[in-house]
C-alpha positions in Angstrom: -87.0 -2.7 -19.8 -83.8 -4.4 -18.9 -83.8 -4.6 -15.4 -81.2 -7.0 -13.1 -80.6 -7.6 -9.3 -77.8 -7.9 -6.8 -79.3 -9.9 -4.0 -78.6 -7.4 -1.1 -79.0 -10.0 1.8 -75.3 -10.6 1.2 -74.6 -8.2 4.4 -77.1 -10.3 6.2 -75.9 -13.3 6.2 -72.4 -14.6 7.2 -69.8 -17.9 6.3 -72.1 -20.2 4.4 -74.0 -18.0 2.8 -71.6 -15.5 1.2 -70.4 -17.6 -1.6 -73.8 -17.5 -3.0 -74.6 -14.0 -2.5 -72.5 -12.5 -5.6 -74.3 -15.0 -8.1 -76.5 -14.4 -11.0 -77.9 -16.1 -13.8 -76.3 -16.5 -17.2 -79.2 -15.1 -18.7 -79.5 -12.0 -21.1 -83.2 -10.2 -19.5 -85.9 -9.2 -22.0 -88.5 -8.3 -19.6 -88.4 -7.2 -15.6 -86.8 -8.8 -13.0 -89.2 -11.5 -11.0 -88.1 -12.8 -7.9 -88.5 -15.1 -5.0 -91.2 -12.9 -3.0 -89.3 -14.1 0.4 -86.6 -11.9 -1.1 -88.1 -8.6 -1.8 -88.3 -5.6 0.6 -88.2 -2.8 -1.4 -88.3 -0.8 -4.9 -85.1 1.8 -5.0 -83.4 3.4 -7.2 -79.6 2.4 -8.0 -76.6 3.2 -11.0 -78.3 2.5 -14.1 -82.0 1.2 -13.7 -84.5 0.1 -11.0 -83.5 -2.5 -8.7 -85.2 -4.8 -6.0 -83.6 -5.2 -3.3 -83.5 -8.3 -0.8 -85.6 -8.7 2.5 -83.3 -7.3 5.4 -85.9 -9.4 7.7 -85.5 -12.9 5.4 -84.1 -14.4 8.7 -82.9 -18.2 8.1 -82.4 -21.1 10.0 -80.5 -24.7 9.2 -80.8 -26.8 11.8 -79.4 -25.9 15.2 -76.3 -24.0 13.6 -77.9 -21.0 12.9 -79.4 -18.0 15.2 -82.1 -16.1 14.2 -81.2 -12.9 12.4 -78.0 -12.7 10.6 -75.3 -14.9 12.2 -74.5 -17.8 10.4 -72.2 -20.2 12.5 -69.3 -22.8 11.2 -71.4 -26.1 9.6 -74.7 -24.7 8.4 -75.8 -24.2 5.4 -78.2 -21.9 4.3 -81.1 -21.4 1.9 -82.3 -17.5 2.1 -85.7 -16.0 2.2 -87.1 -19.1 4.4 -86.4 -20.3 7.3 -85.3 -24.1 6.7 -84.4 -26.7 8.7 -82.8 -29.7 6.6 -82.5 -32.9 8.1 -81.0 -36.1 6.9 -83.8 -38.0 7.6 -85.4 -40.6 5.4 -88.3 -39.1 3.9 -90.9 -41.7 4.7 -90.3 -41.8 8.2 -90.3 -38.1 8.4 -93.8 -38.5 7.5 -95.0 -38.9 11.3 -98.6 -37.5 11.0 -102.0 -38.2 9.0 -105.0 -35.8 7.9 -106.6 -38.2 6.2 -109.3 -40.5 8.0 -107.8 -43.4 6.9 -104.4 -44.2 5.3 -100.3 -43.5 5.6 -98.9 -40.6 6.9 -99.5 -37.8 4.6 -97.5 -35.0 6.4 -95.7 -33.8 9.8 -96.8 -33.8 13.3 -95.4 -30.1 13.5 -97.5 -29.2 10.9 -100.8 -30.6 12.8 -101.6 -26.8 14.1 -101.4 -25.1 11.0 -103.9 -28.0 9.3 -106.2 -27.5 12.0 -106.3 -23.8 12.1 -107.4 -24.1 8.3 -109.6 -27.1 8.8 -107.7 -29.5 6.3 -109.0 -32.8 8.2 -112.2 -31.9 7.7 -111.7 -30.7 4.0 -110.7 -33.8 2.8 -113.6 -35.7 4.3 -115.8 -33.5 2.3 -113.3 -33.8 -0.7 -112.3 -37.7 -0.8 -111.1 -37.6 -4.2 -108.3 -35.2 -2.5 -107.8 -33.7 -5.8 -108.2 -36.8 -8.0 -107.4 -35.3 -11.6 -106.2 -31.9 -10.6 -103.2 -30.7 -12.1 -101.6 -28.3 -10.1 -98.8 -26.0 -12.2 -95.7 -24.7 -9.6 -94.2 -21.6 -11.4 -90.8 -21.2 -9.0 -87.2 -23.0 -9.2 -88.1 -26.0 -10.2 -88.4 -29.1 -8.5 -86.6 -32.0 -6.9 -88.0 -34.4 -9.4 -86.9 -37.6 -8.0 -87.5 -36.8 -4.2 -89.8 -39.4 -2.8 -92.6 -36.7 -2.1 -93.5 -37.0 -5.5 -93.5 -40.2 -6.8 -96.4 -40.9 -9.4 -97.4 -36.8 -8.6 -95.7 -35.4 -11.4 -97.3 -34.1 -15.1 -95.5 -35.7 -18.1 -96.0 -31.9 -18.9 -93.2 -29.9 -17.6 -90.6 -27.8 -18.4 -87.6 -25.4 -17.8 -87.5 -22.4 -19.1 -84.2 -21.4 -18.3 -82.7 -24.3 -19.9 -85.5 -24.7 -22.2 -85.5 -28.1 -21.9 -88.2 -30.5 -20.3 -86.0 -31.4 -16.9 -87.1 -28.8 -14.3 -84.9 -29.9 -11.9 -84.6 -27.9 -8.7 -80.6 -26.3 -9.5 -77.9 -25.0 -7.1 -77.2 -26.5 -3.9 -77.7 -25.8 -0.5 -76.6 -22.0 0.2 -77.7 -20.8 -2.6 -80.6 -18.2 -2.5 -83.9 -20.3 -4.3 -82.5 -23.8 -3.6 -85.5 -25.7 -2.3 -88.4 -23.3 -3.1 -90.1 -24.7 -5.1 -89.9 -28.4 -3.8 -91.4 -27.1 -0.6 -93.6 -25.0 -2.6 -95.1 -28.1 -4.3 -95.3 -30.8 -1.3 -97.3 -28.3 0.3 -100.1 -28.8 -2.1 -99.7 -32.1 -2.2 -99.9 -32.4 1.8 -103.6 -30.9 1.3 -104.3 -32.4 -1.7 -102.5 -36.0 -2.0 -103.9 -37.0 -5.4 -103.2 -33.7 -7.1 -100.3 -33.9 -9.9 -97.9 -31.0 -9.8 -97.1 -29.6 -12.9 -92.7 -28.4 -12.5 -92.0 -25.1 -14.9 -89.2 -23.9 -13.7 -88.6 -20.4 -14.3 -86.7 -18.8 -11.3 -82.6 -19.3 -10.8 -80.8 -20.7 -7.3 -80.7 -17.2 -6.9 -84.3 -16.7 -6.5 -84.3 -14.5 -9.6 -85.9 -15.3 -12.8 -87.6 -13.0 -15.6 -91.0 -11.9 -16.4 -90.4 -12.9 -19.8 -90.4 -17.0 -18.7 -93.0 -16.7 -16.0 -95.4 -15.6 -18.6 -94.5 -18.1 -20.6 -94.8 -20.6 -17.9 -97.9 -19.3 -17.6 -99.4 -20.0 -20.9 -97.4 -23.4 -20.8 -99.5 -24.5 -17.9 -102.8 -23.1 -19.8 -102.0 -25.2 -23.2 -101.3 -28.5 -21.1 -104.7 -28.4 -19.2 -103.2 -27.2 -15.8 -106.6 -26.5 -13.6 -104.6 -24.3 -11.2 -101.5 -22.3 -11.4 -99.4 -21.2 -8.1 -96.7 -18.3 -8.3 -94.6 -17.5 -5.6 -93.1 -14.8 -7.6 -93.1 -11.3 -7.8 -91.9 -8.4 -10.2 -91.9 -4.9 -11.2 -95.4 -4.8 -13.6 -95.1 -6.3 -16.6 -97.5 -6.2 -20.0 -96.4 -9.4 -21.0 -97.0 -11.3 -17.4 -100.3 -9.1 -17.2 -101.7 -10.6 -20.7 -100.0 -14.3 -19.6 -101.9 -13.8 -16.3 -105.6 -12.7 -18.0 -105.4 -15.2 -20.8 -105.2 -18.0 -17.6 -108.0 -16.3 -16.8 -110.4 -16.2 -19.5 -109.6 -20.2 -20.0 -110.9 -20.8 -16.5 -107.6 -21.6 -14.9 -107.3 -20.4 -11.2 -103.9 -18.2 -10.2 -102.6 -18.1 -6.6 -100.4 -15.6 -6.0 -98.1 -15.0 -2.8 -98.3 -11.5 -1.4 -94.9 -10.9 -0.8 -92.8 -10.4 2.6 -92.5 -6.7 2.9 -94.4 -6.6 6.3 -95.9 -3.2 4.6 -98.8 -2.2 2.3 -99.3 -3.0 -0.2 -99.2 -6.3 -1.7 -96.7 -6.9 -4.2 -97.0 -7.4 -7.8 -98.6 -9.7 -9.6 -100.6 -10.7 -6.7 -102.1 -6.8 -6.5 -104.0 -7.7 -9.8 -106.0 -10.0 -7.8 -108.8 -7.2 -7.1 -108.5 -5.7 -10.5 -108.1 -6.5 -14.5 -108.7 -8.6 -16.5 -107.4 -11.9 -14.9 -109.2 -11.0 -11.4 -112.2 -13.5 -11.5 -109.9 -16.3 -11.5 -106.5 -14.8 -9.1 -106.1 -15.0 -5.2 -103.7 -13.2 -3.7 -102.5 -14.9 -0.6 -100.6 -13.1 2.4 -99.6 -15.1 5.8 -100.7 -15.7 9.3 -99.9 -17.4 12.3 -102.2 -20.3 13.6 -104.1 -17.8 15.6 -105.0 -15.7 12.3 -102.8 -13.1 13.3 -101.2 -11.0 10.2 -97.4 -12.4 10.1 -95.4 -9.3 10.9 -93.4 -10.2 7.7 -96.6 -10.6 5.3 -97.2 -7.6 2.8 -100.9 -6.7 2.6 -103.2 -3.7 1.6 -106.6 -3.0 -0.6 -105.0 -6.0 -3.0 -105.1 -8.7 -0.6 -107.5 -11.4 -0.3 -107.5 -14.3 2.1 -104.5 -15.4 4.6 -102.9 -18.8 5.3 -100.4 -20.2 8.1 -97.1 -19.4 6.5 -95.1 -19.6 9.8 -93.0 -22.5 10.6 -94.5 -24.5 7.6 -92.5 -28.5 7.4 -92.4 -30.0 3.5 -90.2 -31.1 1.3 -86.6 -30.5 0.4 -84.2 -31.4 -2.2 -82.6 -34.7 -1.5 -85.0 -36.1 0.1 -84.9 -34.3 2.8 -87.8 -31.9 4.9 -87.5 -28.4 6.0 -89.0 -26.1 7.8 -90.4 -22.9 5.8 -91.8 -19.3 6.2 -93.4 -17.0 4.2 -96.3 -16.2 2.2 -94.6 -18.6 -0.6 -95.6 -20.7 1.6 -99.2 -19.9 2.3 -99.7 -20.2 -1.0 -99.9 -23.7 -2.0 -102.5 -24.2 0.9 -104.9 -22.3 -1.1 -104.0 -24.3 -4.1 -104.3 -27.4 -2.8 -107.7 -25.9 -1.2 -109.3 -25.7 -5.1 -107.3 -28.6 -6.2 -109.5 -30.3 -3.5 -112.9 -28.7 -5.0 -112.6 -29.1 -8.3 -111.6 -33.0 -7.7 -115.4 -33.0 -6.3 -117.0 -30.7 -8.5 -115.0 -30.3 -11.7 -115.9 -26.0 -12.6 -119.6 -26.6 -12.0 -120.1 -23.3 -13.2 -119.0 -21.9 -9.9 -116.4 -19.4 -9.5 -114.3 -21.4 -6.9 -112.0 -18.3 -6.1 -115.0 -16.0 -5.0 -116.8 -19.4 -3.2 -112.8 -19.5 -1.4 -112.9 -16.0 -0.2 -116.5 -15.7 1.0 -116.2 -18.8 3.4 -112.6 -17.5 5.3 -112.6 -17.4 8.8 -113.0 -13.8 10.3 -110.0 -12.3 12.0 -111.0 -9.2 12.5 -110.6 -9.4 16.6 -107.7 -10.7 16.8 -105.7 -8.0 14.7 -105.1 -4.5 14.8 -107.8 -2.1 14.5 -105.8 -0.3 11.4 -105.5 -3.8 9.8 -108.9 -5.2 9.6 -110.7 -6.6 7.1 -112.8 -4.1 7.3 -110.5 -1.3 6.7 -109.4 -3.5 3.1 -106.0 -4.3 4.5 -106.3 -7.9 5.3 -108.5 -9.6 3.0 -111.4 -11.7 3.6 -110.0 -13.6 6.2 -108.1 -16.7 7.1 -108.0 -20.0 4.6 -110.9 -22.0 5.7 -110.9 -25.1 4.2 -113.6 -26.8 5.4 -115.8 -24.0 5.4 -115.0 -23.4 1.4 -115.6 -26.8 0.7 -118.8 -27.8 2.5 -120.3 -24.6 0.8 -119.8 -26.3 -2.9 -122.4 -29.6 -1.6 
């Protein structure tokens, strides 16, 4: 079913930010809509056909010109469904942190409490290949190919599949809706696994809108070119197509993180609801966010579907130009947990151990620190937070 989308943050968000709000891609749909999960809020009903309408909580901030909420003040520029922070600064010395016992920088002193609430440093003493021969596919908006985050990190294999061309650059410019997802998407991997390659596909517009039709064939690109991993901050209407893409993955071994989505309700959005169920289960996480005290982000979706969180407030990485930027949303939470099996399977290779299930079953409890209606235990929150560490000390 053809199926298309008017970004309704447009009344959110003020000066900058309108000129992108009217835009949509040149694209004739075959299959459903897909989206930027920062984006989505709700399914309603509209002239014509189903529609998805835009988060009215996807607050944004760029730099000290913006408030929170939806006033958008003379010089800013914003990126919606994240809250970023761009700064001029040169990239290396932006890099003012390490998690590695020995060696440069390898992220941001602001990000120091989220890597300590999942136990990164700890990880990747247990993991000192740090992903050595992982490849890591990033199914968003492309990438910022020539941003010093990753040099000598980037697959030959890539592609764009809105172009359908092999140069997935990151497109648009600041203001527009996607810019800069997926390049923060993919340093965040990297940040927890620095020897991982990142596989670009690009498959979702500046708008943050894309089409089931080229995730799924994302999907089976990343399969055919031996990508270990696949992370999709995406999510859609359901789709046959994406469904089959997503089980294929599966039954080839290849693990699929999925972001939950940013409703702040139950459930979890699709794809990352198949996570529990089908055929492409055994091998899916679906991720929802937390804050560093494992608290449910008031913005994360989550329900029966969900399985483990991550810190996906206030998360520092990489942004077009060189640049850094301050993100939030389960997007963002995502990556953690790819970079988290990128970092196992650069010990262990498959070893015949299903890595998703070993992830899950070695989270950190939060039971006491949420609500009693959103417990674990009442199948609302998943197994817990990311617990790096934990997961991979359990594969020795």
């Amino acid at each position: 079913m053809h199926k298309t989308l008017k970004p309704a943050l447009c009344w959110l968000l003020l000066s900058a930010s309108l000129a992108a709000c009217g835009t949509t891609p040149n694209t004739t749909r075959s299959g459903n809509l897909a989206i930027i999960p920062e984006f989505v809020a709700h399914t309603g009903q509209s002239t014509g056909s189903p529609r998805l309408n835009a988060l009215a909580g996807a607050f944004v901030t760029a730099g000290a010109f913006v408030t929170a909420g939806a006033f958008v003040t003379a010089g800013a520029f914003v990126t919606a469904g994240a809250f970023v922070t761009a700064s001029p600064s040169d990239w290396t010395a932006a890099l003012d942190a390490s998690t590695l016992s020995s060696g440069p920088n390898n992220t941001f002193r602001a990000n120091t409490p989220i890597w300590e609430t999942v136990r990164l440093s700890q990880g990747q003493q247990s993991a000192p290949q740090l992903g050595r021969g992982v490849t890591v596919a990033i199914i968003d908006s492309g990438i910022d190919l020539n941003h010093a985050a990753f040099d000598g990190r980037l697959s030959s294999a890539r592609q764009d599949f809105l172009e359908m061309d092999g140069n997935p650059q990151e497109g648009g410019r600041p203001g527009d809706m996607g810019f800069g997802h997926g390049t923060g998407v993919a340093d965040i991997v990297l940040q927890v696994a620095p020897n991982a390659v990142i596989m670009p596909l690009r498959a979702l517009a500046p708008d943050g809108t894309g089409d089931t039709r080229e995730i799924a064939a994302a999907v089976r690109f990343a399969v055919q070119h031996g990508a270990q991993i696949i992370n999709a901050s995406v999510a859609s209407e359901p789709d046959a197509d994406l469904e089959n893409a997503l089980a294929d993955a599966a039954a080839a071994g290849v693990y699929v993180v999925l972001s939950a989505g940013n409703t702040g309700t139950n459930p979890v959005l699709y794809p990352a609801r198949m996570a529990r169920s089908g055929n492409a289960a055994a091998h899916t996480l679906s991720v929802g966010s937390s804050n560093t005290d494992g608290v449910r982000s008031s913005f994360s979706s989550y329900g029966a579907d969900l399985e483990v969180l991550a810190p996906g407030e206030g998360v520092v990485t990489a942004y077009p130009g060189n640049y850094f930027a301050t993100w939030r949303g389960t997007s963002f939470a995502a990556p953690m947990v790819s970079g988290a099996l990128a970092l196992a399977l650069g010990e262990h290779g498959d070893a015949g151990i299903n890595l998703a299930t070993r992830l899950i079953d070695h989270a950190t409890n939060v039971d006491t620190v949420n609500t009693p209606s959103l417990q674990p235990g009442a199948s609302t929150l998943g197994y817990g937070q990311l617990n790096i560490a934990g997961f991979v000390d359990s594969l020795k």
